[in-house]
C-alpha positions in Angstrom: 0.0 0.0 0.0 1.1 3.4 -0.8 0.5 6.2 1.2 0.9 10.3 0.6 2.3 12.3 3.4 2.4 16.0 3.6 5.2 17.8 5.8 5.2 21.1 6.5 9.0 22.4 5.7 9.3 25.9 5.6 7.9 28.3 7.8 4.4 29.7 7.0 5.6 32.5 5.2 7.0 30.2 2.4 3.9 27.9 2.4 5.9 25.0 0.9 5.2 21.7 1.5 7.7 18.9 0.8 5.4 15.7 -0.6 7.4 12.1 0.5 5.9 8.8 -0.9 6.6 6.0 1.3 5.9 2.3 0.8 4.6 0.1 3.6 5.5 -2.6 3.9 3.2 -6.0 4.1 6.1 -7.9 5.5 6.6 -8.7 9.1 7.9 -5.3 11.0 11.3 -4.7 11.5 12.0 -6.6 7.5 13.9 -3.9 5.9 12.4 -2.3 2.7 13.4 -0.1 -0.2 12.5 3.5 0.2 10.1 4.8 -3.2 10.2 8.2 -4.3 11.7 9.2 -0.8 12.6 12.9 -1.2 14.4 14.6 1.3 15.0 18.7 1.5 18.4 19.7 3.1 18.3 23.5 2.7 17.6 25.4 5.7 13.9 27.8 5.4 14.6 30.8 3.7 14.5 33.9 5.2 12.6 36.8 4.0 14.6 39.7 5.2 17.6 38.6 3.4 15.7 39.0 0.4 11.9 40.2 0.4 10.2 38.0 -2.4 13.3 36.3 -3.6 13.5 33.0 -5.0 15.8 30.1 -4.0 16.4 25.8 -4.9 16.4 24.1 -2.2 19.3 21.1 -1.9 17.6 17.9 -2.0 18.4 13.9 -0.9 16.9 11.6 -3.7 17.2 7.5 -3.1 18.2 6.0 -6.3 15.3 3.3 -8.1 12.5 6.0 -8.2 13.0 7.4 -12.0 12.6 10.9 -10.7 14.2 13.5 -8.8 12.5 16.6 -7.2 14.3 20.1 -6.2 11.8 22.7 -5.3 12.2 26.5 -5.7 10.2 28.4 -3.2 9.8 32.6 -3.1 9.5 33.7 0.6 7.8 35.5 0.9 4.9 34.8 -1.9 4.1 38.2 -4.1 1.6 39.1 -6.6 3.7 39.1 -9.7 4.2 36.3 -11.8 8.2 35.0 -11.8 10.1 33.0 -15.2 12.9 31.2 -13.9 15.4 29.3 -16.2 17.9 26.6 -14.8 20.1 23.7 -16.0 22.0 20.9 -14.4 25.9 20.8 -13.6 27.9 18.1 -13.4 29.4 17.3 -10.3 30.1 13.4 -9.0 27.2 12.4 -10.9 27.3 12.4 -14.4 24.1 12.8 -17.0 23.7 10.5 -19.4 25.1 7.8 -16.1 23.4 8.9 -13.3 20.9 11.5 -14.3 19.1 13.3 -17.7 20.8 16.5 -18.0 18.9 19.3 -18.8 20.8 22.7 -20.7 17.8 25.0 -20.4 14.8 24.9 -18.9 12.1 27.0 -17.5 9.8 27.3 -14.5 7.1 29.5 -14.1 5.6 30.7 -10.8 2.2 32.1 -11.2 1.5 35.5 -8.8 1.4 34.6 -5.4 2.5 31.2 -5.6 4.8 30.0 -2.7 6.8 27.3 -4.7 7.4 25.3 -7.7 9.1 21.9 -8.8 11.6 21.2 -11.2 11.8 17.3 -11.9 14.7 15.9 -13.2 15.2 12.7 -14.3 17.1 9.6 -12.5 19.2 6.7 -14.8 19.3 3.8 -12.4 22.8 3.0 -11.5 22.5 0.1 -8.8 26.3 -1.1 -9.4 27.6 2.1 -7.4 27.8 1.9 -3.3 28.7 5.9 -2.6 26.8 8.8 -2.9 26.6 11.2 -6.3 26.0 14.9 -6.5 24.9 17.6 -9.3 23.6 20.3 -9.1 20.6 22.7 -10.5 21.5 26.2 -11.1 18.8 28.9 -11.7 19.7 32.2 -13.8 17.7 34.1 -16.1 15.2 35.4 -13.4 12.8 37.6 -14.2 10.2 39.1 -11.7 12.4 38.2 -8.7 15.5 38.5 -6.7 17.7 35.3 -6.1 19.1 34.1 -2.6 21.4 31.7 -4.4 22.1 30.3 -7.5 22.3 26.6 -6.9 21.0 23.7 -5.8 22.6 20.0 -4.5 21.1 17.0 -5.5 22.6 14.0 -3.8 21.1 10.3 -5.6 21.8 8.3 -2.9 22.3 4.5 -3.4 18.6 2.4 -2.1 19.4 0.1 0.9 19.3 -3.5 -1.0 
């Protein structure tokens, strides 16, 4: 059985809310399972006096199996004006095309008043590896906002077997 959890992050200003999928297992308890689609955000909360209405990715723990990765963006605090922001992925230990899809360009829109959005990037299963691998997902090209950073961390992290 699969069950959607909502935890509250950020604080109420931001409004985000990181979504974790977890499987439950009908084994016995205590039998050790995979995690599925377990995303975890490592960023601290933003904070809105560093920069009033700014936007920000947030680094992010993926598991490796799930073909998907997650890094939200939030703007704290939430405004009425619509914000375009473009980003791309960097190489780091991970490499796209082996561990991940690069992406050169993309674009994310958040729509006035809207406290976060997603960018998904895709996962290449790798199971032979044992260590952690990192890239990253810069943003530039924003427009109707100010930026806190540029960058983002994604660590894929290899599933318990």
């Amino acid at each position: 059985m699969i069950r959607l959890l909502r935890l509250p992050l950020l604080s109420a200003a931001a409004a985000a809310i990181l979504t974790v999928t977890t499987l439950l297992p009908a084994a016995p308890p205590g039998t050790p399972t995979r995690p599925v689609n377990h995303v975890q955000l490592l960023s601290p909360s933003p904070n809105p006096t560093l920069c009033n209405g700014c936007v920000q990715p947030l680094d992010t723990l993926c598991w490796e199996g799930p073909p998907r990765c997650t890094v939200v963006v939030v703007r704290v605090p939430p405004r009425s004006n619509p914000v375009t922001v473009h980003y791309r992925t960097v190489a780091m230990t991970a490499h796209p095309g082996i561990d991940y899809v690069g992406v050169s360009s993309g674009t994310l829109y958040l729509q006035p008043n809207q406290a976060s959005a997603e960018i998904t990037i895709q996962l290449i299963p790798n199971p032979g590896l044992t260590e952690d691998r990192k890239f990253g997902v810069e943003l530039f090209g924003v427009t109707g906002a100010g930026m806190v950073r540029p960058m983002a961390t994604v660590t894929i992290r290899p599933a318990p077997r």
